[in-house]
C-alpha positions as MATLAB code, in Angstrom:
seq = 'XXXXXXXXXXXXXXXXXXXXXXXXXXXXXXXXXXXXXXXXXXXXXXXXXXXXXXXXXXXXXXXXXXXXXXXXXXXXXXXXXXXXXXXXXXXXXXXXXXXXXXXXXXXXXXXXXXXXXXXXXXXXXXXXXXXXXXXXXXXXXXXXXXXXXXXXXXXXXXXXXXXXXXXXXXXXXXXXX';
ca = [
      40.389  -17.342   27.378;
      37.703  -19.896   27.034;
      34.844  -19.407   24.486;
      32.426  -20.740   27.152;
      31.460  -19.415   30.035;
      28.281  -20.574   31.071;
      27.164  -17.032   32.909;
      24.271  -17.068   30.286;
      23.212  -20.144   30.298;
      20.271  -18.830   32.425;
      19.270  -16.542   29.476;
      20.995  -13.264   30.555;
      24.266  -11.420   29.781;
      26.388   -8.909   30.689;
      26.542   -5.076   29.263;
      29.962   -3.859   29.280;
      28.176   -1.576   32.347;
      28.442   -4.858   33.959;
      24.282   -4.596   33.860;
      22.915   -8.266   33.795;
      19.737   -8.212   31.726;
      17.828  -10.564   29.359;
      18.976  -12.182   26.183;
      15.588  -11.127   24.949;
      15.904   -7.400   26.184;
      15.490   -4.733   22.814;
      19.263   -3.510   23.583;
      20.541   -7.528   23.020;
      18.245   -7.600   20.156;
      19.727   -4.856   18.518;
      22.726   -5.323   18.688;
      22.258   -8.928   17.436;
      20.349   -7.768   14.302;
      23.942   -5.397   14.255;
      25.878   -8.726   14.713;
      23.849  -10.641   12.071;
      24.179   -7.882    9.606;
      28.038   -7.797    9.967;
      27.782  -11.849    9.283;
      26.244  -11.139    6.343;
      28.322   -8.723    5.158;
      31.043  -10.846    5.319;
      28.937  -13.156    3.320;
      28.608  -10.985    0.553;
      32.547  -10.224    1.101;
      33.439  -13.855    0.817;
      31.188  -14.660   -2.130;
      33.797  -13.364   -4.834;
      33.167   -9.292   -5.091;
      36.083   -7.207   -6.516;
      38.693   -5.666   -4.767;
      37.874   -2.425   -4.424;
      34.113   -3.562   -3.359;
      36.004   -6.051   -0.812;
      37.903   -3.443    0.604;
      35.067   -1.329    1.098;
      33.187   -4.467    2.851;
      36.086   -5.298    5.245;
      35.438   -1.721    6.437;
      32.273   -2.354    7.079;
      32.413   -4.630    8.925;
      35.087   -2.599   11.157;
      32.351   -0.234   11.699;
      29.572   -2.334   12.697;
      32.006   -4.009   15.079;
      32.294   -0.596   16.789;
      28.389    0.162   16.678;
      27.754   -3.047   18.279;
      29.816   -2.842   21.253;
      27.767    1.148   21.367;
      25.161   -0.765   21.905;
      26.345   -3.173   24.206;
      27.572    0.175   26.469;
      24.465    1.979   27.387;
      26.394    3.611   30.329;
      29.212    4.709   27.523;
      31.667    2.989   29.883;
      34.283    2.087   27.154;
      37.077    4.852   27.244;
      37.007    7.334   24.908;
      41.172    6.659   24.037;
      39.208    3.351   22.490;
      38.879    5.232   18.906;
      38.016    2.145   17.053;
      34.307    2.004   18.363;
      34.077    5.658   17.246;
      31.509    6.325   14.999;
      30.069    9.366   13.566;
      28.691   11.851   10.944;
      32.377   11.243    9.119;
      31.425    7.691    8.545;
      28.035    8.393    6.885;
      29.798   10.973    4.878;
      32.269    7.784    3.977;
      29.308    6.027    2.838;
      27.181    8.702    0.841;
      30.998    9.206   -1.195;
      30.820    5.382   -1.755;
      27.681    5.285   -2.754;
      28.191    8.502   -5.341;
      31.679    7.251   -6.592;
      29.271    3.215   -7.436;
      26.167    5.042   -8.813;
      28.484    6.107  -11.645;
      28.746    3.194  -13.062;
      25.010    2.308  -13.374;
      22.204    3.392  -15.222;
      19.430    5.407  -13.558;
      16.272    2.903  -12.048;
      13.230    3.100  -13.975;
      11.238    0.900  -12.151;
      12.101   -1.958   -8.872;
      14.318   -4.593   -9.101;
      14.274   -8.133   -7.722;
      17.168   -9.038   -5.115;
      18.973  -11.198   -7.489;
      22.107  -12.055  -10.000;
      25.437  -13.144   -9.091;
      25.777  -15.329   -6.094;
      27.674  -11.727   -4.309;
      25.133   -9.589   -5.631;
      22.190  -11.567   -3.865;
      24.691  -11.688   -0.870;
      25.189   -7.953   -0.841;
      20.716   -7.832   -1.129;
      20.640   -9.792    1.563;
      22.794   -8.071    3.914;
      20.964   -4.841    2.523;
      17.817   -6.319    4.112;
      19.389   -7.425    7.666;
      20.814   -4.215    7.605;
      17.536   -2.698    7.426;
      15.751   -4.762   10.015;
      19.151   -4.060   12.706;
      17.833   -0.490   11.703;
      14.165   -1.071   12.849;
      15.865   -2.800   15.980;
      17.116    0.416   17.071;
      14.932    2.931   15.890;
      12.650    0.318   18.436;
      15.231    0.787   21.331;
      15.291    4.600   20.822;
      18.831    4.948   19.859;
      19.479    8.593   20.090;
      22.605    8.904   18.593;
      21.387   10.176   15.026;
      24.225    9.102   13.786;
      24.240    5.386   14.672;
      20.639    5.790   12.655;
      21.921    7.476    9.658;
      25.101    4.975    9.323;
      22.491    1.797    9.135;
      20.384    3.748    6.491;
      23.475    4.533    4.015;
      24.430    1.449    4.459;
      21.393   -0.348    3.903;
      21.558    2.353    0.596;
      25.096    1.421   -0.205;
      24.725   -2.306   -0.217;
      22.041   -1.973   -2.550;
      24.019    0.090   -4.557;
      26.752   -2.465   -4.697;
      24.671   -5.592   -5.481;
      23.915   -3.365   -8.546;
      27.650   -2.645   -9.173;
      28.847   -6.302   -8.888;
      25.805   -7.237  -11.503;
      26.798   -4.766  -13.964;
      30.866   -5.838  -13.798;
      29.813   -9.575  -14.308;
      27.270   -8.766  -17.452;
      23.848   -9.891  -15.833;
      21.070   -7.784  -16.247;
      18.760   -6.834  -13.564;
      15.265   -8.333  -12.534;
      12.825   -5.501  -12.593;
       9.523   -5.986  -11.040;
];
């Protein structure tokens, strides 16, 4: 399989519909900003985080993988034996655990913090904030799948939550504003 194949080299792609429409569409946008998120998360993944927090990361970016090509499938042609682009209320639930199991660990916010720290934990805040604007992308594209909505929003949550966590296990205080 070559990596080139010069069918959108007149600015449009396919849909896995078959659909030709333009790289500049709101469906190709969001699931860029879904794309660009997952690069980032692997970012923060590759910038020296603990195991546990790596794990949870690789995961991730499993998921995001699977809402991506949801997005890419408007006509929800991908067979439903194809579990691993299944997402759902399970995987929030996933999240909001994650996120109850980290805030343990850390000390109740008094005030806002600056994105900042370790080199992973301004990773994980900046994957935090793509994640947030893939989340504007498809509230823009009227994703109806609630779901797909509430998985970006934990997650947003969550990676905040684990910039925190990776601060705290390497000793550096946070920034507040």
């Amino acid at each position: 399989m070559k990596i080139y194949t010069r069918t959108g080299d007149g600015g449009a792609t396919t849909l896995f519909d078959g659909t030709r429409i333009a790289k500049s569409d709101p469906r190709v946008d969001a699931y860029g900003e879904v794309d660009e998120a997952n690069a980032a998360v692997g970012v923060a993944r590759a910038s020296g985080v603990d195991k546990d927090i790596e794990e949870m990361l690789a995961e991730i970016q499993r998921d995001l993988f699977a809402l991506g090509s949801r997005l890419a499938d408007p006509a929800e042609r991908i067979a439903d034996r194809v579990t691993k682009i299944a997402l759902g209320p399970g995987d929030v639930a996933r999240l909001e655990g994650w996120i109850d199991k980290c805030e343990e660990e850390l000390t109740p916010l008094r005030r806002f913090i600056l994105p900042s720290g370790t080199p992973a934990a301004a990773a994980l805040h900046l994957a935090r904030t793509v994640c947030r604007r893939a989340e504007r992308r498809m509230v823009a594209l009227a994703v109806l799948e609630v779901e797909f909505l509430a998985y970006m929003n934990r997650l947003s949550d969550l990676l905040f939550v684990l910039a925190r966590v990776v601060n705290r296990r390497a000793g550096v205080a946070e920034a507040e504003w």
